[in-house]
C-alpha positions as CSV (number, residue, x, y, z in Angstrom):
1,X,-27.5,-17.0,-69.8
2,X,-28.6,-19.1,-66.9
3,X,-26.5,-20.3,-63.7
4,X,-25.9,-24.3,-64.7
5,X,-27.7,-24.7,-61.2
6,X,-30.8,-22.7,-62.4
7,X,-30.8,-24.6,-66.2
8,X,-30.7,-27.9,-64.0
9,X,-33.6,-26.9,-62.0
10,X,-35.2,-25.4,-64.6
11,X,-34.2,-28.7,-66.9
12,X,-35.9,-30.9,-63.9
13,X,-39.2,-28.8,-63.8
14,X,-39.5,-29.3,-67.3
15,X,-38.7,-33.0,-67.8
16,X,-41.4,-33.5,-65.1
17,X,-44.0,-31.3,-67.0
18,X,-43.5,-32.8,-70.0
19,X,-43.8,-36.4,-68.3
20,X,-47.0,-35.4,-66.8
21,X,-48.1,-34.1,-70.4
22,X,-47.5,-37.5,-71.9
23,X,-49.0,-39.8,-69.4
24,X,-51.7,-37.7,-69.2
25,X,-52.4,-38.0,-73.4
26,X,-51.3,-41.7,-72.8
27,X,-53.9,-42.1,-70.1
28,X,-56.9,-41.2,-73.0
29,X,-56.7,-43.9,-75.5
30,X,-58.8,-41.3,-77.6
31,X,-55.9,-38.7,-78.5
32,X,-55.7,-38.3,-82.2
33,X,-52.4,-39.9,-83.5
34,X,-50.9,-37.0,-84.6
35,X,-51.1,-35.3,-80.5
36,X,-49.6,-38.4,-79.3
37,X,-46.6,-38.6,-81.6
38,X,-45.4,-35.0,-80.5
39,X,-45.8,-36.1,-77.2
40,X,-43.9,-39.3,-77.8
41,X,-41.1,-37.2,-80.0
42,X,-40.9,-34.5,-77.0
43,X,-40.6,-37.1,-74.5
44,X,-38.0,-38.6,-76.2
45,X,-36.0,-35.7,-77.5
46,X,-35.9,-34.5,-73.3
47,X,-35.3,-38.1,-72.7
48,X,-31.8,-37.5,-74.6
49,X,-31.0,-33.6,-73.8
50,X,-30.0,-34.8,-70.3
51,X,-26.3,-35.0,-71.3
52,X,-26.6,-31.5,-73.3
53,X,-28.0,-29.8,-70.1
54,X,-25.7,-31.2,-68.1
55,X,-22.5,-30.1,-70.7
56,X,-22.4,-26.6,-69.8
57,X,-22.1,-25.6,-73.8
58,X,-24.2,-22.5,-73.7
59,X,-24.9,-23.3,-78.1
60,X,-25.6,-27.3,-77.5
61,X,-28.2,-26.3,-74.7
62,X,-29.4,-23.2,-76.8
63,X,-29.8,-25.5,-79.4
64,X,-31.5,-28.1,-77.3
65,X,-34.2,-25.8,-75.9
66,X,-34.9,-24.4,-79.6
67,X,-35.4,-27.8,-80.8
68,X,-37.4,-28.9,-77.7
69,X,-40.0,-25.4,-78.1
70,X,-39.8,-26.3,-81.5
71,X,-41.7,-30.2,-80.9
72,X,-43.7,-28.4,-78.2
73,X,-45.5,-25.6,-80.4
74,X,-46.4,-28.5,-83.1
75,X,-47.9,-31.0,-80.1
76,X,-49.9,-27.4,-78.9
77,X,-50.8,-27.1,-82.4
78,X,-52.2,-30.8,-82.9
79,X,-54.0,-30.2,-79.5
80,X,-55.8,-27.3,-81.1
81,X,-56.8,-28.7,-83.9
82,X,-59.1,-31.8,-81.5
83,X,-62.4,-30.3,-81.0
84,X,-63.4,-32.2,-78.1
85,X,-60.6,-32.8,-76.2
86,X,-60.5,-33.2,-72.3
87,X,-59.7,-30.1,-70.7
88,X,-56.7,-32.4,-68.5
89,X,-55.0,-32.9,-71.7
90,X,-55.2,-29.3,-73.4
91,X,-54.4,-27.8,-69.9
92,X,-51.3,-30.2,-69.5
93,X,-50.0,-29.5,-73.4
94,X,-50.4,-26.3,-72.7
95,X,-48.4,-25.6,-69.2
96,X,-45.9,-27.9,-71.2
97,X,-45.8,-25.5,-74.0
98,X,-45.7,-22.5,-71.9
99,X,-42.9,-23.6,-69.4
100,X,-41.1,-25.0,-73.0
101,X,-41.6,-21.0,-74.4
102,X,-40.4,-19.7,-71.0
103,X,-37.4,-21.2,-70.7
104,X,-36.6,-20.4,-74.4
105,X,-37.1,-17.1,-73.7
106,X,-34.3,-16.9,-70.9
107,X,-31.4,-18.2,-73.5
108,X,-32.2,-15.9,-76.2
């Protein structure tokens, strides 16, 4: 398990990918719907994991970052699916995904 000082940093980093992710999708008023509701749900969802980061309960945040992965690998999956889609928006849903995977990885 992380140092709570590394799964805060790590926690920051992420919230601000995933920020970047969604404003970028927001910014394109021609994202399917599908693509912009997992960004809106993951945005949310790391909107509201700020107090479980910030608990120290190895499970809650285990939990949290499963759940989080979990949005992630559906919005990656939606962003697939677009055949023409900018390359911004696939190359920010996809460093989202892959820092989302990656942090996974380090609690399991």
């Amino acid at each position: 398990m992380l140092q709570a000082s590394e799964i805060q940093k790590r926690f920051t980093h992420l919230q601000q990918t995933i920020s970047d992710a969604s404003r970028t999708c927001h910014a394109d008023k021609t994202i399917p719907a599908d693509l912009m509701n997992r960004m809106d749900e993951l945005d949310k969802e790391c909107k509201s994991a700020k107090k479980v980061m910030a608990s120290n309960d190895e499970d809650r945040i285990r939990q949290c970052v499963d759940d989080l992965e979990r949005i992630g690998d559906r919005a990656e999956r939606a962003c697939q699916q677009v055949g023409s889609l900018d390359a911004r928006i696939k190359d920010a849903v996809s460093t989202m995904h892959s820092e989302l995977t990656d942090l996974k990885r380090q609690f399991h």
